[in-house]
C-alpha positions as CSV (number, residue, x, y, z in Angstrom):
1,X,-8.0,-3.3,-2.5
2,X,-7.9,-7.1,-1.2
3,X,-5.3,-7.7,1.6
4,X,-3.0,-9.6,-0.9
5,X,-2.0,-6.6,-2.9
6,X,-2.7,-8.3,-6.1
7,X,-6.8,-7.6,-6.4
8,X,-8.6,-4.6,-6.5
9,X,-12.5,-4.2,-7.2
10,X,-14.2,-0.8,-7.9
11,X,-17.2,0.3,-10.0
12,X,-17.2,3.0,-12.7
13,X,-18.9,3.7,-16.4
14,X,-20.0,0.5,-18.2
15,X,-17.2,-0.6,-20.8
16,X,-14.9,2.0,-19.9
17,X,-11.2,0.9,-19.0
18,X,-9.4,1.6,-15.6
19,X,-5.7,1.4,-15.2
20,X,-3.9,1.5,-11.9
21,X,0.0,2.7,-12.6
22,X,2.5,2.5,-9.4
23,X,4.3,6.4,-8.2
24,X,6.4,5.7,-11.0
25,X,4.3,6.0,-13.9
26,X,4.3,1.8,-14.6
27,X,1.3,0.4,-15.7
28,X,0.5,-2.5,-13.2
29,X,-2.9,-3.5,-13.7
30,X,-5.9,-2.8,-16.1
31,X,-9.5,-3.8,-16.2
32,X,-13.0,-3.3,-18.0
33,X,-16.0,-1.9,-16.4
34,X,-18.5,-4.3,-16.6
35,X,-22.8,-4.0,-17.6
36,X,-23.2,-3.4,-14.3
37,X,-20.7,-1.0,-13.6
38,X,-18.2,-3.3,-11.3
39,X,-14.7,-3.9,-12.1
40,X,-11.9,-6.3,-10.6
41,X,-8.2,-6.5,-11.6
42,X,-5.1,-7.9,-10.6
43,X,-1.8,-6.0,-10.2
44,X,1.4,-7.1,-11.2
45,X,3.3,-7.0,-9.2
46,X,1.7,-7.0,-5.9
47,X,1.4,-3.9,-3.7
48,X,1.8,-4.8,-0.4
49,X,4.0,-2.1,1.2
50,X,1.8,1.0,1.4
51,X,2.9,2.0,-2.3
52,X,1.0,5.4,-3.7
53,X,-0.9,4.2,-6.9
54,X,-2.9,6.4,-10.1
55,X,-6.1,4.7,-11.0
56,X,-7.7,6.4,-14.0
57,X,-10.7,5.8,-16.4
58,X,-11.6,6.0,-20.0
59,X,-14.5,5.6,-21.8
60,X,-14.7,4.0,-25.3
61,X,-15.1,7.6,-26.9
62,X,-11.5,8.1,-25.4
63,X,-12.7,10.6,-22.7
64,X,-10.4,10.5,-19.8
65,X,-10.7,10.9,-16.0
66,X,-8.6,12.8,-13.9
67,X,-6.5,10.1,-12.2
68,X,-7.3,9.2,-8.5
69,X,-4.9,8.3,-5.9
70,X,-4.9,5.5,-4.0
71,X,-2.5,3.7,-1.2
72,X,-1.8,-0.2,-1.2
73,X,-2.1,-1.8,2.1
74,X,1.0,-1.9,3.8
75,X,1.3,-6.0,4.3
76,X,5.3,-6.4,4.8
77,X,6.8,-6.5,8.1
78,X,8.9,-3.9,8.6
79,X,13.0,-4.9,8.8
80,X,14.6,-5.9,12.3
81,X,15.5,-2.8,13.9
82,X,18.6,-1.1,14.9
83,X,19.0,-0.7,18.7
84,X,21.4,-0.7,21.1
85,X,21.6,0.3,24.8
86,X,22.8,3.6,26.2
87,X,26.1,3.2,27.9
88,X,23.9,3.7,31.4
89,X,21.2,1.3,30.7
90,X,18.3,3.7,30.4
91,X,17.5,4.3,27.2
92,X,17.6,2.4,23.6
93,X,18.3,4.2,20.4
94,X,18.0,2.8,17.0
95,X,16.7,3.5,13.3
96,X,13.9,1.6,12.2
97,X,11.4,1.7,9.6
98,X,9.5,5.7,9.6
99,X,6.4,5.6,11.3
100,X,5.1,2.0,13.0
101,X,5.7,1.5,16.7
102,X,8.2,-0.4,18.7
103,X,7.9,-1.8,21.7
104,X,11.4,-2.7,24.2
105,X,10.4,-5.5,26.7
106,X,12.6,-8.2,28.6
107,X,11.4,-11.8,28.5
108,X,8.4,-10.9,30.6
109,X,7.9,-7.1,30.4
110,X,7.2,-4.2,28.5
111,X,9.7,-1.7,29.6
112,X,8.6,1.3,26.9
113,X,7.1,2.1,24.0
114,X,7.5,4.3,20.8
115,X,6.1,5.8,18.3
């Protein structure tokens, strides 16, 4: 998948058809396989937020893969954290976005950092 979240490029059988649908079931993108096997397609809309996707396939006899997961990149930045200072000024607690690191510092030093 390219780092914009709107192209994606694969190979698979000559003529068949690939579709990519979002967790949901939606239908975001579709492409056909090309002579030499390669594909490219854009999504609508982008996914740049670590979104599962379904990619499957079908040939023109109508045969069907079984469908294939796949993971957007995650492009977005994350939204500004809650933290706030323990009453005795040695810890921060907050909520954040699950699983990317933060990192408390003062203007010139990292203090901690968490996962």
């Amino acid at each position: 998948m390219g780092q914009d979240g709107l192209t994606i490029a694969g190979t698979g059988e000559p003529g068949a058809n690939i579709r990519f649908y979002s967790a949901g079931g939606q239908l975001i993108g579709t492409a056909v396989v090309e002579v030499d096997g390669s594909y490219s397609a854009t999504l609508e809309p982008a996914q740049t937020n670590g979104q599962p996707l379904i990619v499957t396939q079908s040939d023109a006899a109508g045969n069907g893969s079984l469908p294939t997961a796949l993971t957007a990149p995650d492009l977005d930045a994350p939204a500004v954290p809650d933290a706030r200072v323990a009453v005795d000024g040695t810890s921060v607690v907050g909520i954040g976005e699950p699983r990317p690191s933060s990192t408390c510092v003062t203007h010139k030093e990292i203090l901690s950092k968490a996962i």
